[in-house]
C-alpha positions in Angstrom: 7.2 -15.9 -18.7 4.9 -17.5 -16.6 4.5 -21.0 -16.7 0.8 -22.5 -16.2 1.9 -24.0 -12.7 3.2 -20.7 -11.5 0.1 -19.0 -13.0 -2.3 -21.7 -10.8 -0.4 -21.5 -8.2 -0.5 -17.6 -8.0 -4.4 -17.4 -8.0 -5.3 -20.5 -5.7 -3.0 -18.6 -3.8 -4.4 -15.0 -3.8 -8.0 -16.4 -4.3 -8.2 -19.1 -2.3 -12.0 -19.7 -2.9 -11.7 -19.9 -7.0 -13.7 -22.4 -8.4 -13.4 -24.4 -11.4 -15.1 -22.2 -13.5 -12.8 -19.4 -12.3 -10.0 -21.3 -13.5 -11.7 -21.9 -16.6 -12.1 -18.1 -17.1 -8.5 -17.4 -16.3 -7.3 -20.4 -18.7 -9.6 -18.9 -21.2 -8.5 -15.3 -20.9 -4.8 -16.3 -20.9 -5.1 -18.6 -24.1 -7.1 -16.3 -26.2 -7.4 -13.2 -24.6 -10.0 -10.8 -25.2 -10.7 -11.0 -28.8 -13.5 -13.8 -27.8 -16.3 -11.1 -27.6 -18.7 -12.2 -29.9 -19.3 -8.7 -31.3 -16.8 -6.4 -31.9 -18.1 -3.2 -30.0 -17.1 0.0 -30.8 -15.0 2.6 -28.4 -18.3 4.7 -27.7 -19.9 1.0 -26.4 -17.0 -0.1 -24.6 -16.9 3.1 -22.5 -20.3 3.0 -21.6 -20.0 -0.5 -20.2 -16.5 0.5 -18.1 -19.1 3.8 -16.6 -21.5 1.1 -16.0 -19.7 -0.9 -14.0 -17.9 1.7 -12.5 -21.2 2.4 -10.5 -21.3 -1.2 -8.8 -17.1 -1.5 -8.6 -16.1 -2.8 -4.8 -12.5 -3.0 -5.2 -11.2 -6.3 -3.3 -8.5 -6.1 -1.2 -6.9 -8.7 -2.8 -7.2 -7.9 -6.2 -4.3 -5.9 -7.4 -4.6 -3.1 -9.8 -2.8 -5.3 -12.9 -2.7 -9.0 -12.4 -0.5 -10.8 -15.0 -2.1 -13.8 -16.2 0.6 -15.0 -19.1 0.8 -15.3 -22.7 1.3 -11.5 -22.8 -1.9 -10.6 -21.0 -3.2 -9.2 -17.6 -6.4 -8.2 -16.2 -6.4 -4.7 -15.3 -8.5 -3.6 -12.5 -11.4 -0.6 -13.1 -9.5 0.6 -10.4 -7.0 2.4 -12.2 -10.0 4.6 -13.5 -11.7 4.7 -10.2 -8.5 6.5 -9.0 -8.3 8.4 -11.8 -5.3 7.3 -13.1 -6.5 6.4 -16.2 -9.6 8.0 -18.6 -12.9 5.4 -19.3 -11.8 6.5 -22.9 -7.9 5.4 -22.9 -9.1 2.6 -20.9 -11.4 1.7 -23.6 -9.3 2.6 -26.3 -6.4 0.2 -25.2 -9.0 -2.6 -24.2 -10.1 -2.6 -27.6 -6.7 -2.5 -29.0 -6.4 -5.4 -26.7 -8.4 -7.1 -28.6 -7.4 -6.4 -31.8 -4.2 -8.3 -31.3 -5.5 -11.3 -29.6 -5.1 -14.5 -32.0 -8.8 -15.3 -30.4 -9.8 -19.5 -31.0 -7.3 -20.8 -32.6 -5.7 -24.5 -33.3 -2.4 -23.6 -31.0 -4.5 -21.2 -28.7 -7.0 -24.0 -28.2 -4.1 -26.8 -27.4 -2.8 -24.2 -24.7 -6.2 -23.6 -23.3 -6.3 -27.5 -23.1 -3.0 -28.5 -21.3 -3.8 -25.6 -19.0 -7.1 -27.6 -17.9 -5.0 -30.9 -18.0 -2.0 -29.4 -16.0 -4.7 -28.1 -13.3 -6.1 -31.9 -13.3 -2.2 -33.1 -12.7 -1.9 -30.4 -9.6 -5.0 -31.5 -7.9 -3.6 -35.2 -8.2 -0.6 -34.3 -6.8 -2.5 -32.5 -3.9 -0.6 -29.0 -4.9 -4.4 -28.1 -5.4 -7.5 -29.2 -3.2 -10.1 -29.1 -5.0 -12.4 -32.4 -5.8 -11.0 -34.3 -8.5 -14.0 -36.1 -10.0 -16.2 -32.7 -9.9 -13.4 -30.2 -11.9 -12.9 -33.7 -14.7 -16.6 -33.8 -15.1 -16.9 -29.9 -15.6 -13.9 -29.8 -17.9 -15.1 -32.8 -19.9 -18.6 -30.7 -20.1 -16.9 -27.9 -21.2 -14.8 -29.8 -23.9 -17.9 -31.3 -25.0 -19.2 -28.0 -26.3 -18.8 -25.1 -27.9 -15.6 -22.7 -26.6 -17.5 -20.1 -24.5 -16.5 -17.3 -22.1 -17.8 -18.3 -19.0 -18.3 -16.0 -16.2 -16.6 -16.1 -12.7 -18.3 -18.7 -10.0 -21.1 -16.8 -7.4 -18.1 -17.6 -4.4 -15.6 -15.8 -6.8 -18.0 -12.8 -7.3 -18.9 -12.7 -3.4 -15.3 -12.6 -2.5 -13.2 -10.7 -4.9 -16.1 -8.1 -6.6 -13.9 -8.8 -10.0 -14.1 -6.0 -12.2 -11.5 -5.8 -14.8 -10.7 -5.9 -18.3 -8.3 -7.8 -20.1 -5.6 -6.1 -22.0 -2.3 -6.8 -23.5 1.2 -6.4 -21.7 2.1 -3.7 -24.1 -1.5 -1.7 -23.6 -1.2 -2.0 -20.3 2.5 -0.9 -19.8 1.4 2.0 -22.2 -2.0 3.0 -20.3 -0.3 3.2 -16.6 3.8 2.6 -16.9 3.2 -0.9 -15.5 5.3 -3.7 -16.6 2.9 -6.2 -15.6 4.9 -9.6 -16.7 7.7 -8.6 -14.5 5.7 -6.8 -11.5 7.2 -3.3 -11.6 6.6 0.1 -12.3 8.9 2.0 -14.5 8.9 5.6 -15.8 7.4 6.6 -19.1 8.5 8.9 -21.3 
């Protein structure tokens, strides 16, 4: 399992230009997964969006093909179809699947997503993360203040990295492409 100082670490690491609004995303993501889509599209939608995007995808050199992020979920990169070892439909199909098992805004999710922001506060005062103090507790207080959104990934993050993934569960993932994404290995499927 990975623990929320291991996850932080892990991405300040890999993306050293993350924002707070990045971490947000990723605290977000690993809390309640994907089931926060407001609408609940259907397979034929959710293709046409990976296609889509497909057309503007610049893979990042950085970004690996499955990136776990905890609590039983990783983002998987449109890589995997790009390269054609995947379909836009099983991709789809096991994105929305994804979803369907997510436990979305709940009480416990919500306390998670919380002491994630709060352990990322406690890392930057302990200098394990530079980043200004005052600016991410005034963002996180902002966001707290409001309704739970998705937010999307800081303009430096999107420069950087060109993310373009979707998030799916361990299980869909390790089905979709024989990747065992929570302990970083490939295995044979049968």
């Amino acid at each position: 399992m990975i623990t929320t100082k291991t996850l932080i670490e892990t991405h300040a690491t890999r993306y050293p230009d993350m924002r707070i609004d990045d971490f947000i995303k990723l605290f977000y993501q690993n809390s309640f997964g994907p089931k926060h889509m407001n609408a609940r599209p259907d397979e034929a939608t959710l293709i046409t969006y990976i296609i889509n995007e497909l057309e503007a995808f610049h893979p990042s050199d950085v970004t690996p093909e499955v990136e776990a992020i905890g609590h039983g979920f990783v983002r998987v990169s449109l890589r995997v179809v790009r390269d054609k070892k995947t379909t836009p439909e099983a991709f789809a199909a096991a994105f929305r699947r994804s979803m369907d098992v997510s436990e979305g805004i709940t009480d416990q999710t919500t306390s998670r997503f919380v002491c994630q922001l709060n352990t990322l506060l406690a890392m930057i005062d302990e200098g394990a993360i530079d980043m200004p103090r005052d600016e991410v507790k005034n963002a996180i207080e902002s966001y707290l203040s409001g309704e739970f959104r998705p937010v999307s990934h800081s303009k430096t993050y999107r420069e950087c990295y060109h993310p373009h993934y979707r998030v799916l569960s361990v299980k869909e993932a390790d089905k979709l492409l024989g990747y065992h994404a929570e302990g970083g290995h490939h295995h044979e499927t049968r």
